[in-house]
Each structure stands twice: as C-alpha cells, then as structure tokens.
C-alpha positions in Angstrom: -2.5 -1.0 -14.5 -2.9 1.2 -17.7 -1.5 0.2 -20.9 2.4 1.4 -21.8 2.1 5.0 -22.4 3.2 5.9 -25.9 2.2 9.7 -25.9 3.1 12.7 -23.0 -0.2 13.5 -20.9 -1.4 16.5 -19.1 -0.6 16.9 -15.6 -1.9 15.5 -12.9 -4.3 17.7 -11.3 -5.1 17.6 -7.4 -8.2 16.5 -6.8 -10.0 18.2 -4.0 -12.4 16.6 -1.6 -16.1 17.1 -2.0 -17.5 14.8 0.7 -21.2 14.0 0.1 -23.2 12.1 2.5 -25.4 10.8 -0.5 -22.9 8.7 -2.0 -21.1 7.6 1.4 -24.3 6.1 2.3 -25.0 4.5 -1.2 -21.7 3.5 -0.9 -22.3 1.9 2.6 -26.2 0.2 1.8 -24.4 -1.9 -1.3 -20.9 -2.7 0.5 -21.8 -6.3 1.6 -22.5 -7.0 -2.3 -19.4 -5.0 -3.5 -16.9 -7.2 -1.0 -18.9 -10.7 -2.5 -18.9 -9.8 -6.1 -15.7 -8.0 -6.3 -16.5 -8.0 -10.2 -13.4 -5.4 -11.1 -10.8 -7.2 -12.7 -7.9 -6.0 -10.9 -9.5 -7.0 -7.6 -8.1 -9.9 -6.0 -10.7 -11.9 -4.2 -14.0 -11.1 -2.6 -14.6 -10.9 0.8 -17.4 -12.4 3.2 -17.0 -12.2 6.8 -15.4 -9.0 8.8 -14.9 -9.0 11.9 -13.4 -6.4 14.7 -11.5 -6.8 18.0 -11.8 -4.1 20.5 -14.1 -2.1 18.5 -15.7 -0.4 21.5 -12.2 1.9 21.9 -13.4 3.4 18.7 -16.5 3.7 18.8 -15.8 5.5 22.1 -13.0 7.8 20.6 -16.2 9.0 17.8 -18.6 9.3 21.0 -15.8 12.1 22.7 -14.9 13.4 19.1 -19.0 14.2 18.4 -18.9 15.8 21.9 -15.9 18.3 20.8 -13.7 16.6 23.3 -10.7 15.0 21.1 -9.2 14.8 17.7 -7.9 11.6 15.9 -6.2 10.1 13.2 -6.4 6.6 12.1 -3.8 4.7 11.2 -4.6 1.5 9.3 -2.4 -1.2 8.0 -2.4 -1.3 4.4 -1.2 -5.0 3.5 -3.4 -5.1 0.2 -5.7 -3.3 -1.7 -9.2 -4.7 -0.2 -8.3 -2.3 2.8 -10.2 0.6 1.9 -13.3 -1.4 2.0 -12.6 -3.2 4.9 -12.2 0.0 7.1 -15.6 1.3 5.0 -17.1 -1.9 6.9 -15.4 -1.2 10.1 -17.2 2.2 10.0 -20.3 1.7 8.7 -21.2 -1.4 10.0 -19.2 -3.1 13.2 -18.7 0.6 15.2 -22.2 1.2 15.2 -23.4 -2.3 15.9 -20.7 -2.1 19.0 -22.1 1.5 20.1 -25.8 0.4 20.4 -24.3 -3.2 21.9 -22.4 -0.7 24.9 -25.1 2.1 24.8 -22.5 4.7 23.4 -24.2 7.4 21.5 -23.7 8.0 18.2 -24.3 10.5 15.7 -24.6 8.9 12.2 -23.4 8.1 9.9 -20.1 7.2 11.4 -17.2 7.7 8.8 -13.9 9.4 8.3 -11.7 11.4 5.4 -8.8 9.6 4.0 -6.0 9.8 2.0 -5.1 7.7 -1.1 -2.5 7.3 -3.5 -2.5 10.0 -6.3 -1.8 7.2 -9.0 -4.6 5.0 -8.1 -6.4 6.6 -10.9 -4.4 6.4 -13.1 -4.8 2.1 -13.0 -8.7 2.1 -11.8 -9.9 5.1 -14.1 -10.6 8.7 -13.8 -14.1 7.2 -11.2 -12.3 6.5 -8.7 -11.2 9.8 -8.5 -14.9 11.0 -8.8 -15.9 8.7 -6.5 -12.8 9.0 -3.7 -13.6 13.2 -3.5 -17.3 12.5 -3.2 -16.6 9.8 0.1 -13.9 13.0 1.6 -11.0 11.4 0.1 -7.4 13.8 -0.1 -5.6 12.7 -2.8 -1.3 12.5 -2.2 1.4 11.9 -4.6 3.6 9.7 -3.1 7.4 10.5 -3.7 7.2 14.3 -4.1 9.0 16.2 -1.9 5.9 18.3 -0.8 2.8 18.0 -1.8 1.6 21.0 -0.6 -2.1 21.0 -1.6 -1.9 17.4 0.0 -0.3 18.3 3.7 -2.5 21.3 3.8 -5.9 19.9 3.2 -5.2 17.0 5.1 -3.9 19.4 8.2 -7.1 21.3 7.9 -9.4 18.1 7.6 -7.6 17.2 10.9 -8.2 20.0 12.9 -11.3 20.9 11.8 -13.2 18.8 9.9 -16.5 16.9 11.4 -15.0 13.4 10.7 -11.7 12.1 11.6 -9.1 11.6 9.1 -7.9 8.0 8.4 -4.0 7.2 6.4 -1.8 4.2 5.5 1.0 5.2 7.6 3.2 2.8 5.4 2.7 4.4 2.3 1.5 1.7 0.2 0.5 -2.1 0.2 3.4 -4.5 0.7 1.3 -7.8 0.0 1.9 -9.1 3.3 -1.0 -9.2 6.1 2.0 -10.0 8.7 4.3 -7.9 7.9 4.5 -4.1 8.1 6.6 -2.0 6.1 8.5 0.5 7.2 6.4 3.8 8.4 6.6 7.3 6.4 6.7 10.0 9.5 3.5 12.2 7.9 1.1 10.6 10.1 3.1 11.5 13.4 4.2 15.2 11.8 0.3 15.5 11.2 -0.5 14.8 14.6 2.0 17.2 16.0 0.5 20.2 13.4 -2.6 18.9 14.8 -1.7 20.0 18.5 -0.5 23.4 17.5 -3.1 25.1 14.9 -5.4 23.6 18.3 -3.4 25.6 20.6 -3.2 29.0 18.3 -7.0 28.7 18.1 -7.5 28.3 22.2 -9.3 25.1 21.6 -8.8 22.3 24.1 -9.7 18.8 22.4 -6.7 15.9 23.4 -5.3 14.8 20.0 -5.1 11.0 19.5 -3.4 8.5 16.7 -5.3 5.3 16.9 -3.5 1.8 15.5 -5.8 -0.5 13.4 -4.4 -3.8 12.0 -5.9 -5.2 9.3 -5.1 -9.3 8.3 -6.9 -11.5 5.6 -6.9 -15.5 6.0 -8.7 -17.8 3.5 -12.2 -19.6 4.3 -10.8 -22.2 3.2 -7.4 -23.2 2.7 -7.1 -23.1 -1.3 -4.7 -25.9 -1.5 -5.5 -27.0 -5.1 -5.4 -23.2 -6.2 -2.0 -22.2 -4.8 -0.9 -25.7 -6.8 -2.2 -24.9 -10.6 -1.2 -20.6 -10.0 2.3 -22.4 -9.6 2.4 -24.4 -11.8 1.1 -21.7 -14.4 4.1 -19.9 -13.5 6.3 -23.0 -13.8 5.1 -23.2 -17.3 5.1 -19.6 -18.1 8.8 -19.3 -17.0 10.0 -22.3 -18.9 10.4 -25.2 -16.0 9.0 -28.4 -15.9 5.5 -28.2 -13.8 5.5 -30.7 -10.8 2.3 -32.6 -10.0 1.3 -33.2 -6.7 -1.1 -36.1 -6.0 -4.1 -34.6 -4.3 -3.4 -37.2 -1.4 0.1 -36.7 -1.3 2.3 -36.1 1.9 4.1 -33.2 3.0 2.3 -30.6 0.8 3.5 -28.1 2.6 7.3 -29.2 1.8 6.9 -29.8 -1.9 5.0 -26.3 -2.7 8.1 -24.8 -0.7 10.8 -26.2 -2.5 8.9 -25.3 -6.1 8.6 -21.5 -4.8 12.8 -21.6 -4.0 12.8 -23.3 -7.4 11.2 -21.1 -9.3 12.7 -17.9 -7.4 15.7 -19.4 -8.2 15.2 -19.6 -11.5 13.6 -16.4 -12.3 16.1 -14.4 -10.0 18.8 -16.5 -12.3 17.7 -15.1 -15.1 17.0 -11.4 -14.5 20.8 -11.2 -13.3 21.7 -12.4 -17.2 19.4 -9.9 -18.0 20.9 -7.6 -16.7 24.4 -8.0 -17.3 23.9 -9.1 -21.0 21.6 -5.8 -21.9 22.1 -3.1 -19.1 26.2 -4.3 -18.6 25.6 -4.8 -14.8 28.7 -6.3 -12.8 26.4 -9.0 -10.7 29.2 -11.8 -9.7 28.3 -15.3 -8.4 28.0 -15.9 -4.8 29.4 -18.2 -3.0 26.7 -20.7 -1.7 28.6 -23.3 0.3 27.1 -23.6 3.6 24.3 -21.0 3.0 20.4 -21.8 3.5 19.4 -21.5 0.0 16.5 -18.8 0.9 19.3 -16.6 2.8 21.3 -16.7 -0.3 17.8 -16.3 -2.6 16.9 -12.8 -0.4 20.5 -12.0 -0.7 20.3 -11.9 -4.4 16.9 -10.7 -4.6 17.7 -7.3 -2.7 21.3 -7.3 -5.3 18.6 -7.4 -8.0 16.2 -5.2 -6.6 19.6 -2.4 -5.9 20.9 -3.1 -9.7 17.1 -2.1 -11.3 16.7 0.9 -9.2 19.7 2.2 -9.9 19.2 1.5 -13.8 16.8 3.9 -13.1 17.5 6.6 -10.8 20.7 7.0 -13.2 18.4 7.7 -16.1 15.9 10.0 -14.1 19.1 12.1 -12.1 18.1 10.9 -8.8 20.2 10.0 -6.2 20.7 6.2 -5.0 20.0 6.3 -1.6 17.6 5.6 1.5 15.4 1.9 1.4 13.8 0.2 -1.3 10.5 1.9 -0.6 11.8 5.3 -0.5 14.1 5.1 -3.5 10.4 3.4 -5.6 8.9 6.6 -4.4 11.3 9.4 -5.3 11.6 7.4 -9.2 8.0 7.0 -9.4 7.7 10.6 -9.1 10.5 11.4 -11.2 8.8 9.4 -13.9 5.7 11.0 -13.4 7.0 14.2 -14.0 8.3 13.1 -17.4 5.1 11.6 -18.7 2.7 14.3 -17.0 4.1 17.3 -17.5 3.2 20.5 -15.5 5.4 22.4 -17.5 3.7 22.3 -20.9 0.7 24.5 -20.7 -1.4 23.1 -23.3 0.0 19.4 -25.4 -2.4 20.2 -28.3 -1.0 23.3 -29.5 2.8 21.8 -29.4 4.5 21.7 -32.9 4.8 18.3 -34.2 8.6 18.3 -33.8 8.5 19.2 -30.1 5.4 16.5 -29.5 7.4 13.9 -31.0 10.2 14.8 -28.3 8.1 14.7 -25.5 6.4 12.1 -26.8 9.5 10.3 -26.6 10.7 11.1 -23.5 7.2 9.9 -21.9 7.1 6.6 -23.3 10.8 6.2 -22.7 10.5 7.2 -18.6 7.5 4.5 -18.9 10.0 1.8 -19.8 12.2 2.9 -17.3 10.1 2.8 -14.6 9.0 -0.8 -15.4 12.2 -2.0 -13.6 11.1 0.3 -10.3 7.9 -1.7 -10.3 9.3 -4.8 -10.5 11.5 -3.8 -7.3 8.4 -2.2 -5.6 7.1 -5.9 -5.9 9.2 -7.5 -3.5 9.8 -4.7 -1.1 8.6 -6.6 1.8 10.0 -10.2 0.9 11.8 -11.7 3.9 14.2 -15.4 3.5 11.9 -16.8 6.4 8.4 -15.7 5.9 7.0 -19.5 4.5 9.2 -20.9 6.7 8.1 -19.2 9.7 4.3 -20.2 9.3 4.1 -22.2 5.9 -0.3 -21.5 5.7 -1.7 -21.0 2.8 -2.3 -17.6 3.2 1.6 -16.6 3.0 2.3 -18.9 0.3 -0.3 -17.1 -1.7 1.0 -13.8 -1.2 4.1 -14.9 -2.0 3.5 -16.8 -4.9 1.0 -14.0 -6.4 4.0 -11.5 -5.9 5.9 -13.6 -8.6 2.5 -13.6 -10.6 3.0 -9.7 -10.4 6.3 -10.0 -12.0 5.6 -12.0 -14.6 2.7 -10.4 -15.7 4.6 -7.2 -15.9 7.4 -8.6 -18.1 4.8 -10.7 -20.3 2.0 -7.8 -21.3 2.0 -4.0 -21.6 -0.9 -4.5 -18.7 -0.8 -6.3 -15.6 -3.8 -8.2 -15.3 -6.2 -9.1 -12.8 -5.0 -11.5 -9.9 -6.3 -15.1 -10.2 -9.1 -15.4 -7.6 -7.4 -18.2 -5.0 -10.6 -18.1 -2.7 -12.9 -16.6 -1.0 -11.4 -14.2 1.5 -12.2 -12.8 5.9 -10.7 -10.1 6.9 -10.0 -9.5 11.0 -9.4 -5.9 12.2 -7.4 -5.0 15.6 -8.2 -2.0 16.9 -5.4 -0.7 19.3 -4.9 1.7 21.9 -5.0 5.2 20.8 -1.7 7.2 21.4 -1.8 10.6 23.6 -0.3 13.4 21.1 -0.8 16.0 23.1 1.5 14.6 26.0 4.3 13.8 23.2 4.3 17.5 21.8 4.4 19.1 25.1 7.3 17.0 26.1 8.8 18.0 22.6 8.9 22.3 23.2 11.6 24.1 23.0 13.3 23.6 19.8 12.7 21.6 16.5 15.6 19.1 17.1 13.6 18.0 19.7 10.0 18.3 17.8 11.7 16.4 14.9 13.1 13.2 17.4 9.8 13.5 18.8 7.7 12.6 15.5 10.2 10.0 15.2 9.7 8.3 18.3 6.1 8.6 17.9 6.3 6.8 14.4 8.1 4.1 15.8 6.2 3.8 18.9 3.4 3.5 16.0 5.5 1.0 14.1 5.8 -1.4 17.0 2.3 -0.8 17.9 1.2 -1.9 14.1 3.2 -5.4 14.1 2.1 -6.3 17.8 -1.8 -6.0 16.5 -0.9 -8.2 14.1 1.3 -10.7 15.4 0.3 -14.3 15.0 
C-alpha cells in the first residue's frame, strides 16, 4: 500500500502484454524458493506444500488445446493474494508431473495469460508491472465502465493466443479460502465472445470455462500466534488484553468471545465516529433477544453503507448495487481524480492550477480511505467462526481487523504478521461446455444476456462446491 498521496500523478497507462518465455521459466526454476522465503513485506506467509485434486482434467484440456481442438478459460478462486503463485505451481509443476504420470502429451512449458488488477502496482511497485507483461499478463482496471484496451486484448488472447487465458472471476480477494464472493459476469461474456469471433473465422475448437478452487490451511495450527496478533490489537484499540494459559480449556471459546469483543468495540466506535465528525444518523439497535454476532454483522454492513456513501456523495456516484460493486465504481472514481487522463503534461501546469489539482488528489485519497476500510469486510458473515471455529478462519478474520487498524493508524498499511507457515490445496473442477450454452442462447440479446448470467451462476455454485468443507 503506497504512502497517502499528497501530489496529482500522471495517468495510468495500460500496460500491454509482452509474454517472454525467458522470464516465465526463470520465474518457474526459483518458485519453490519464492513460496518459502516470501521476503516482500506485504506478503502474508510463505508457502510449502501444494497440492492438486483432479489435476489430470487439466492437463487433458492443454493436451486437446495443443492439438487445436478446444479453447478455455480458467477460472480461479482468488481468496488471497498468494493465488497467483499457487496457480504458477499448478502449471508449471503438478500438470506436467500428472501428464507424464497418465502419459498425456505435452508441449512445454505449460502456462497461461492472465488478468490482474490495474492497481496492483500501484502497492507492489512499477516491477510488477514489468514483470506481470513479461509472464502474458492483461492488465484491468476494476470499476471502470469499460476498459476497452482490457476486454479487447483479453478477447483476442482468448481466441487466439497459444496459451489459455486464466481470471479471478470475483474480482478481487475477499480474505476468505471458504467463502466466495459474489461473481463479476466478464468471465462468462468472455466465453460467449469467445464462441462467436470462432464462428466468424470458420474455426471449430469447443470453448470451455474450467472451475479451480483454491484453499490455504496452516501446517500447524498457530494457536499461540492467533493469541498475541489479538491481543496486539486489544492493546492497540485501547481494551484490556486477556491472557490465556497455554494449558487452558476451551481455547476455542475464549478467542471467540475476544474477537465479538473487540468487533464490538471497534464497530462501537467508528459509529461515534461517524456521527460526531461526518453527522451520520446511526441509532442504537435494539439487542434484546438477538445473537450478539447477528446484531455485530448487522451493524457492521450499517457501517460499511454509512462510509460508502460518505464517499460516493463526494465523488458524484450513485449509491447503489453490493458492497463490492459500489468499492469498485468509488475506487475508480478516485482514481480518476488523483491520475488524471485529462491533464496532458503535470509539469508544465501553473503553480496555481497544480496547487488545485494537487488538492483535489490528496483530498479523493482521504476519501477513499473509508471505501477501503468497507472493501475489508466485504465478505464477513455473523457465522463464519462459528460454523468451523479452526484456526485458519479465526486468522483471516482477525487479520481483517489488523487491516483496519493499520489503515487508520499509518499513512501505509503494513505487512501482515506472519501466523505460520502456510499449504495450499487446489480443486480442479469440471470444465463447462460454452459452446452448447451460446447456441441455446441465439436469437436475440435478451436471451444472450440471461444466458451469461446463468453461466456465471452455474460458475458461482460450481466455485463454492470445490471448496466446500
């Protein structure tokens, strides 16, 4: 996360893809060191064991797609963001070890293009850029209407590039390997592109979407860890920290009720916050009889409303849709205050009118500090501790919070407190017939557009069955 901007900043430039097979397999040979070491600082763990489930489907699906027989999309859960290395892994290293396992030919190496999120750059530095163009990324700006140099390259990489294309067909991560957010419907209107520029070119290759599911678990469960990153946050926030003898019963119990403790808390005092300073109407509610997590996610998603609004009122943008639509229309909104297409060269403005825009960046900055602090709990649920209280989903819980207060405390959100080390399992799923779902869809687009929405929820379901517990 970059420092608070203070100054307006030249636009942000698409950055096309220059695949080179040099530096996807340099990439690959050291991958096994980068997922130990994980050095970066806004990395959360390292990882040391991957492993696939019905691998074989895919490594089949690249067999028919070297032949010229199909076309497919992958489309990965994106729960955190170790992800992009873990598919690397899948595709470098498990596929091919599966192919020569079943005898499936191969022509190597075995990787894909992908799409990432525009602003990833501006966190991680201007290399990852570099470095996503040289391994065939597509860069997207999440938010804008149409990103037109986006949807076109990735439409072309589609039909006629000599890798597959692999997206995040939620958008984003969410911070939860068991739960999936809400799909965007790009990866099923890409398919559906896909089948017609085959069909104007008189090329028959079927046209596939294939489901991967991605979920991390701890080697070990980091018990002691999840106890001192809470009570750092106990102390940071101002409560009393609880100590827990390390032989002491019902841990599980006692780590709950200090997260609905400190969630209390903290949710308590944002809604002062925000009726003292931003004059918010946010009334008591009535508690009798009411689980207290019930009435904690019913206050939470009142909170998370009352920021984005403060927000979308500043930036002129309209308060509607869900909490991960509304974060992406206002972080594009505030992107196109701080980097500004419309001023052709920043240098040569007159002081007066640098000052304004100068202004008005740093300003939309501020402002879009409350979005992110929504975008944080996008995919918090009342039940998800109680459901399956392992240490995995109290740490993603409790590292959202560390989000949070990180972002209120410093100008730049530091790196996550390494909990443990990490394994990562990946589900492959059945891959899903386009072609069958655009020919039923001809005709009109009323019934093209209900047909990419059925195929995104067919994907939806899909995606949370691969990673059901």
């Amino acid at each position: 996360m970059p420092k608070s901007i203070h100054s307006t900043q030249p636009p942000l430039k698409f950055i096309p893809q220059r695949h080179n097979p040099l530096v996807v397999k340099i990439i690959s040979w050291f991958l096994p060191f980068i997922l130990r070491v994980r050095t970066r600082p806004w990395l959360p763990a390292g990882i040391v064991n991957i492993e696939a489930k019905n691998a074989e489907v895919l490594a089949k699906l690249y067999h028919e797609f070297q032949a010229g027989k199909v076309r497919f999309l992958i489309a990965f859960r994106h729960p955190e963001v170790e992800d992009p290395l873990s598919m690397l892994y899948l595709l470098s290293r498990i596929v091919p070890k599966v192919a020569r396992e079943k005898g499936i030919n191969l022509k190597y190496p075995v990787h894909s293009h992908f799409m990432y999120e525009r602003g990833m750059t501006l966190w991680a530095g201007n290399w990852l850029g570099w470095l996503f163009s040289r391994l065939g990324g597509v860069p997207v700006r999440r938010g804008k209407r149409v990103d037109k140099n986006a949807i076109q390259m990735a439409r072309e990489l589609f039909a006629h590039a000599e890798m597959p294309i692999a997206i995040a067909p939620e958008g984003g991560t969410n911070g939860h390997s068991s739960i999936v957010s809400p799909l965007e419907p790009g990866v099923a209107q890409l398919g559906f592109w896909c089948v017609e520029d085959l069909k104007k070119a008189n090329r028959e290759e079927q046209v596939f979407i294939i489901p991967i599911g991605i979920k991390y678990s701890y080697v070990n469960p980091p018990w002691q860890k999840i106890d001192w990153l809470l009570s750092k946050l106990e102390a940071d926030s101002g409560l009393p920290v609880t100590e827990i003898s390390a032989n002491g019963k019902d841990l599980e119990g006692i780590l709950y009720q200090r997260v609905l403790r400190l969630a209390e808390y903290l949710i308590s005092e944002m809604e002062e916050f925000y009726r003292h300073f931003y004059h918010q109407e946010l009334t008591e509610i009535i508690t009798s009889e009411i689980p207290i997590n019930e009435v904690l996610i019913t206050k939470l998603h009142r909170l998370m409303d009352t920021a984005l609004k403060i927000t979308e009122t500043y930036f002129n943008v309209q308060h509607q849709g869900n909490f991960i639509d509304r974060c992406r229309r206002l972080e594009d909104a505030g992107w196109n205050y701080i980097y500004r297409d419309d001023i052709a060269d920043i240098q040569s403005l007159p002081p007066f009118k640098r000052g304004l825009a100068d202004w008005v960046a740093q300003e939309a900055d501020l402002k879009m500090q409350h979005m992110r602090i929504a975008e944080s709990f996008v995919a918090v649920t009342s039940n998800y501790i109680l459901e399956k209280p392992t240490p995995e989903r109290f740490a993603e819980t409790i590292l959202l919070m560390f989000d949070m207060l990180s972002r209120i405390q410093d100008s730049t959100l530091p790196g996550r407190p390494r909990l443990g080390l990490k394994q990562a399992m990946i589900f492959v799923g059945e891959p899903i017939n386009v072609h069958e779902r655009w020919e039923n869809c001809q005709g009109n687009k009323p019934a093209l557009r209900k047909g990419v929405s059925e195929l995104t929820q067919d994907l939806q379901r899909m995606l949370e069955s691969l990673i059901k517990d």
